[in-house]
N, C-alpha and C positions, 0 to 999 in steps of 0.2 A: 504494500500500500504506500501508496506517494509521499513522503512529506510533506508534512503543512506550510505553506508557508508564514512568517511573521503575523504578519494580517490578518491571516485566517485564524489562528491560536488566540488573537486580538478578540475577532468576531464569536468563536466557540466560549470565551470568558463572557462578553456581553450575554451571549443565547443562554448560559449557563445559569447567569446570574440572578434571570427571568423564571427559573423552573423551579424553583422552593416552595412556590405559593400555589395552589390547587387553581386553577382561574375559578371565578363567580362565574355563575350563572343568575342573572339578574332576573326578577320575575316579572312577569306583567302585571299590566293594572288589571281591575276587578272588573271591568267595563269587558272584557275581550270573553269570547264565549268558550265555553267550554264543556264536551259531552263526559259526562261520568259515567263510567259500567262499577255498580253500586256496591257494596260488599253482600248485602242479598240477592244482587243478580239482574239488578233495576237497571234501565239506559236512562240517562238524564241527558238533556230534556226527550219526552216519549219520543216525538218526530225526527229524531237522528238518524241519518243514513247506516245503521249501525242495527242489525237483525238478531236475536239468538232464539231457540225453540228449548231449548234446554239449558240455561245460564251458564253453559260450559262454553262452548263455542259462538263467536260475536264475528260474524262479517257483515264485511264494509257490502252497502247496497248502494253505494252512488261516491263521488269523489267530498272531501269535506275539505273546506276553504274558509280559510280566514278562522281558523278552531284549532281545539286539540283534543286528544283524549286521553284522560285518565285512568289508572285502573286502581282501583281500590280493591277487587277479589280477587283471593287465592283460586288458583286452580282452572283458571281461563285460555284458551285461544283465543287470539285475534288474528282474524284473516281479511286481510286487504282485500284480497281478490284480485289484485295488483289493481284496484285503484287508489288513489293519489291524495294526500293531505298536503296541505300549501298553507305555510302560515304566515303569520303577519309580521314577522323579520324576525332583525337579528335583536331586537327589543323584546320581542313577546315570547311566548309561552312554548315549551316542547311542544312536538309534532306528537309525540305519549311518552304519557309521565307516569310512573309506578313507582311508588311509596310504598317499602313495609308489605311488599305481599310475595307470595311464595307460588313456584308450579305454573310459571307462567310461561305459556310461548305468543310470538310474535310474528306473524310470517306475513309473506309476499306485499306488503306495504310500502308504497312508493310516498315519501317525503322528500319534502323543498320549503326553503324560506324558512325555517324553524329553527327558534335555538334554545335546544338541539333538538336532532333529528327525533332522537330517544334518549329518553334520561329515567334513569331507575336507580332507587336511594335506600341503603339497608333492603333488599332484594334476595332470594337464594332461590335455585333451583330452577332455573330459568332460561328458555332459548331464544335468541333473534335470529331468525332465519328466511334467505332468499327475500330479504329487502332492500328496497334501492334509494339511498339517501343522498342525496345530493343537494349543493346549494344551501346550506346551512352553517350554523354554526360551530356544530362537531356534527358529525355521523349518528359516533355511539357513544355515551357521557356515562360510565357508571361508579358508583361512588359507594365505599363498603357494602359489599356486595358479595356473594359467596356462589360457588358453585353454577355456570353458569357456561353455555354453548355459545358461540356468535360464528354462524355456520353458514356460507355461499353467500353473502350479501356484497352489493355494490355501492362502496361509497367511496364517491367521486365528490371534489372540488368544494371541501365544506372549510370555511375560513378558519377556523379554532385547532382542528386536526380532524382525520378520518375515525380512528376506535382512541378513545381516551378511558381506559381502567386506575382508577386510582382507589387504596385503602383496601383493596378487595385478593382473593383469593379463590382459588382453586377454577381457576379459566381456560378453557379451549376456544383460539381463534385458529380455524381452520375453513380454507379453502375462499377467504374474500379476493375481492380483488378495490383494492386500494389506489387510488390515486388523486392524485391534487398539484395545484402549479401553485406557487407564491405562498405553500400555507405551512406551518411547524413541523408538522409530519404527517408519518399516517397512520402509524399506531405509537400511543404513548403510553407507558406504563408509570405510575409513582406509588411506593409505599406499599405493593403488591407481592403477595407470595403464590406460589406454584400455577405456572402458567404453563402452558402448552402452546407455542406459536406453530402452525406446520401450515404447508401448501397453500399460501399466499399468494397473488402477486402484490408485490408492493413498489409503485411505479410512479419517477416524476415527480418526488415532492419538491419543491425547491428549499426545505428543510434539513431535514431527518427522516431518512424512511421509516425507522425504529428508533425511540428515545426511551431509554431505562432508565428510572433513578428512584434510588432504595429501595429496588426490589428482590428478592431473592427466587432460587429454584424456580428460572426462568428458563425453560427447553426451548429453542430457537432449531428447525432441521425443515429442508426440502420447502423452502420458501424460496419465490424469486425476487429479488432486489436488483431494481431494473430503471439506472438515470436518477438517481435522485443526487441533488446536490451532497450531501453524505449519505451515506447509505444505512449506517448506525452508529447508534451512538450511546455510551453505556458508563454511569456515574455509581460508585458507591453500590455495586449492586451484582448478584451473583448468578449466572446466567450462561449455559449450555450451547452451544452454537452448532452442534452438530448429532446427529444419533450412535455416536461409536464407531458408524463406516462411513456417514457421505451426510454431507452437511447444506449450505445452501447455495445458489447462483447469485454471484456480486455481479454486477457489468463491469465494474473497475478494477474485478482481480486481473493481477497481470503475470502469474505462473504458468509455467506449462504441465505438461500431461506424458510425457515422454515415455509410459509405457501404455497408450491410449485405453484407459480402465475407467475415463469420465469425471476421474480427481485429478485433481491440481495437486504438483509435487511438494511445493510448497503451502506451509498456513495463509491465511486470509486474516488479516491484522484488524480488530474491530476498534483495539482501544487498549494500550499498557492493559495486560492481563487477560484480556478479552480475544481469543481466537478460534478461527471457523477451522479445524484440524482438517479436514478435506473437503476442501470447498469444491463443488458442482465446475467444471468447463465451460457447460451447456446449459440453456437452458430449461428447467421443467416444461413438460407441456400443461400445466395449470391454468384453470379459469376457462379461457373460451379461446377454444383452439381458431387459429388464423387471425386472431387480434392483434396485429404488430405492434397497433398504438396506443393498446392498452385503453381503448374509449368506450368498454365493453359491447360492441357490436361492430361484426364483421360487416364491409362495407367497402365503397369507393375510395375512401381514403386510405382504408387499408393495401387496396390495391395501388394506391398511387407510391405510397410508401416503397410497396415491392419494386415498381416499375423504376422507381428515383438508385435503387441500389442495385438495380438487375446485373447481373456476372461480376459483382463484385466477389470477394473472395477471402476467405478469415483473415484475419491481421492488415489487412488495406485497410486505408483509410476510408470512413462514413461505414466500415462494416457493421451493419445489424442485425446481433446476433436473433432476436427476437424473431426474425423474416426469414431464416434458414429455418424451414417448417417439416422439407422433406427429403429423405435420403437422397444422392449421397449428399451429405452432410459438408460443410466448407463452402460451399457456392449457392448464392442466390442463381435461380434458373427456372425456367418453366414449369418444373414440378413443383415448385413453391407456390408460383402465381397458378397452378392449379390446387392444390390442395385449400389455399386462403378462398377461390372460389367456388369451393365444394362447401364449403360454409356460408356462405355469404347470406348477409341478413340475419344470420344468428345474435340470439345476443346474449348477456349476463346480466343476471341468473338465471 
């Protein structure tokens, strides 16, 4: 890994110096509306695009705007239906907010404008999954919190960071795909014990892809860290970077492979103390095969992407490793720009 230079060690003490304090999350006025699912099983107010026939399970019957929702009961689904909650910024109210309840999932829900997307507070037992959060102010905001899934969701381009776990324990983040331009990172961890990071992408922040700090029995393997202005970053805190045989894909590792087994011969440097012992060559086919640009859906840019690097060839310059899709391996070429159009239109999640 490259040394830093002057400036940047400059920069990483400023960033540093900012990561002690949990951010606020500031609440909204009493005026902004809000649908409750009740601790007996009630939707407040009755008219909510929000259905259940058995107080277990609550999907969404139309898109909710300019709202939020609440969960006050143990033991509930919530099913988007993959429609879409939009909220009234980075001032007002989660996109759903859970307080103190337990056995909760979360699924196919598309949030925007919300901050945050989802926030859940003293929480256990609980999944978020195959939600699409974007445009917010974090993603995922959980705050002591126990035992808990955050599994195939898409959060892209939230200003605060993408998953923010702080105070909490015993988590699986597996299989998101993470990205953002201009924002802290895209997953953040503080004060946190035993975490499970695996099959990721985490792509583009112009932060930290991964920010640690005082967390321990942090297992980090078979993620892909992909263009982010650091890739991680790890303070005071104790944390596993690989599963014994094959660890993760950096873009900025610069080792070779010299007896072609898909590990790098040398470590992957996260940080004084911090290394990825066999770091990945290549990378995972995770998230949503034929996505170069990581925008979670295969498409036209995607292909423009290919066509901007066509016969380039490993180690040349603008090579991207992300667009060598299919065998043989080393060269962008037409079985690439076929296999991304064998997908096309797919998207994530």
């Amino acid at each position: 890994m490259p040394k830093r230079s002057v400036s940047t060690q400059l920069v990483f003490m400023l960033l540093v110096s900012t990561f002690y304090v949990i951010p606020y999350i500031h609440p909204a006025s009493a005026e902004e509306t809000i649908i409750y699912i009740r601790a007996d099983g009630s939707i407040s107010p009755p008219g909510a695009a929000i259905s259940t026939v058995d107080n277990i399970t609550y999907i969404f019957t139309d898109n909710i705007v300019n709202s939020s929702v609440a969960i006050e009961r143990n033991g509930v689904t919530i099913d988007g239906t993959e429609h879409t909650i939009i909220g009234t910024g980075i001032n007002g109210k989660p996109g759903i907010n859970a307080t103190q309840v337990n056995d909760v999932t979360i699924k196919q829900v598309k949030i925007s404008n919300a901050s945050p997307a989802i926030w859940l507070y003293e929480c256990s037992n609980c999944t978020l999954q195959e939600n699409e959060l974007t445009n917010n102010t974090y993603g995922i905001y959980t705050n002591f919190c126990n035992s808990f899934i955050i599994l195939r969701n898409k959060v892209m381009n939230n200003q605060g960071g993408g998953i923010y776990v702080a105070n909490s324990f015993n988590f699986s983040i597996k299989q998101n795909l993470i990205v953002a331009k201009e924002y802290p990172f895209g997953i953040g961890l503080q004060g946190s014990t035993n975490t499970t990071i695996t099959e990721n992408v985490i792509a583009n922040n112009e932060g930290f892809g991964i920010r640690i700090l005082f967390s321990n029995n942090v297992r980090l393997h078979h993620n892909n860290f992909a263009n982010n202005t650091n890739n991680a970053f790890s303070l005071s805190s104790t944390s596993i970077w690989d599963d014994g045989t094959e660890g993760n894909w950096w873009s900025d590792y610069k080792g070779t492979d010299a007896n072609h087994d898909g590990i790098g011969d040398t470590p992957y440097t996260v940080d004084a103390g911090d290394i990825d012992r066999f770091p990945l060559v290549r990378p995972l086919k995770l998230a949503l095969f034929g996505d170069v640009n990581y925008d979670g859906v295969v498409d036209i840019l995607d292909l423009t992407l290919l066509g901007s690097v066509y016969s380039k060839r490993e180690g040349e310059s603008g090579w991207v490793p992300q667009a060598d899709l299919a065998r043989p391996y080393g060269v962008i070429n037409m079985l690439d720009v076929v296999t991304c159009v064998a997908h096309y239109k797919e998207t994530y999640p």
